[in-house]
N, C-alpha and C positions, 0 to 999 in steps of 0.2 A: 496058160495063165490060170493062177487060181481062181474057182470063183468067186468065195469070201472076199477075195482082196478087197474090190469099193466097197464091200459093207465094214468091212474092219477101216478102211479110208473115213468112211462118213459116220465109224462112230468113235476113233479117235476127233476130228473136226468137232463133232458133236461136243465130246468131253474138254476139250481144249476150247472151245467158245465161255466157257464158264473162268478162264485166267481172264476174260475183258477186265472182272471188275476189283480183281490187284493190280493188275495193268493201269488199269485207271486212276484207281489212287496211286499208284507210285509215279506215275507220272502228273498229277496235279502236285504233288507234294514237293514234286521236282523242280514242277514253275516257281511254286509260292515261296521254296526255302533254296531252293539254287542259284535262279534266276537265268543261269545257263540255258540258251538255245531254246529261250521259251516260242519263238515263232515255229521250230521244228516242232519241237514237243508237242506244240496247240494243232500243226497239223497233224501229227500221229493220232492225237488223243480225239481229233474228228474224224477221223477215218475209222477207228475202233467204235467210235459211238455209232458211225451209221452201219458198221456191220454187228453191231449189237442191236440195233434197233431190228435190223433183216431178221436176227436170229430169235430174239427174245419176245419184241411186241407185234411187229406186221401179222405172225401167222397166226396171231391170237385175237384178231379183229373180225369179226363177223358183220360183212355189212349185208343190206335189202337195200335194195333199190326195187322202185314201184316204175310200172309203166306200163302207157292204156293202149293198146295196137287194135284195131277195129277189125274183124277180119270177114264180118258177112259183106259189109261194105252198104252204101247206101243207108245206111240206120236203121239196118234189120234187126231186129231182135235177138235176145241172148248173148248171152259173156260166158268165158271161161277165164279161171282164175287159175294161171298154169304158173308153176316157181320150176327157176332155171338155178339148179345150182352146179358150181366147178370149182376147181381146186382146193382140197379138204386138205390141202397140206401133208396126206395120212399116206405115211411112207413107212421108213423101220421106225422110225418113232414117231410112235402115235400119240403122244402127247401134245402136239401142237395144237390142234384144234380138235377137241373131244366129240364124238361122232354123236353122242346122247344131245350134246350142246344144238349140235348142227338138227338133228331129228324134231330137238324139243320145239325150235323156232320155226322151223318148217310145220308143224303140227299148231303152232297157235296164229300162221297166216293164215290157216284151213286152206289150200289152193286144190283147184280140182282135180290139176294132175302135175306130179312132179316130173 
């Protein structure tokens, strides 16, 4: 098998994710002036939106979440401020979530060790 093959797979997908939003107006266009098969239609045109939403917004979210774990125990002194990070999204296209983006935020929680 070749080995480009999944990269050329995932970056057709990739460039085909961007018909979502002709797809989408032609099928809203389609309820509003057809009126045909608007229950089918509403569910295609939700099924497109939540694999646009996977494509477009989820990878582009950057959360923190904070949380206090104690670990001399007893109420011994000192903390560390340690940041756990995973899944940058960052595969052949590295546009998803910009690695500067990720570095900057890490950089202004000061944590002692990533």
């Amino acid at each position: 098998m070749d080995p480009s093959a999944p990269v050329a797979a995932k970056q057709m997908l990739y460039w085909l994710s961007y018909l979502y939003f002709p797809v989408a107006g032609a099928l809203v266009w389609w309820m509003v002036r057809r009126g045909t098969h608007r229950i089918l239609a509403s569910f295609f045109l939700l099924g497109l939106t939540v694999l646009a939403y996977a494509r477009f917004v989820e990878p582009r979210i950057l959360l923190v979440k904070s949380h206090e774990v104690e670990i001399c125990g007893n109420g011994l002194p000192g903390t560390v401020k340690a940041a756990v990070v995973a899944d940058f999204h960052y595969g052949i296209f590295p546009n998803a979530m910009p690695l500067e983006r990720i570095v900057s935020r890490l950089n202004r929680l000061n944590p002692d060790l990533v």
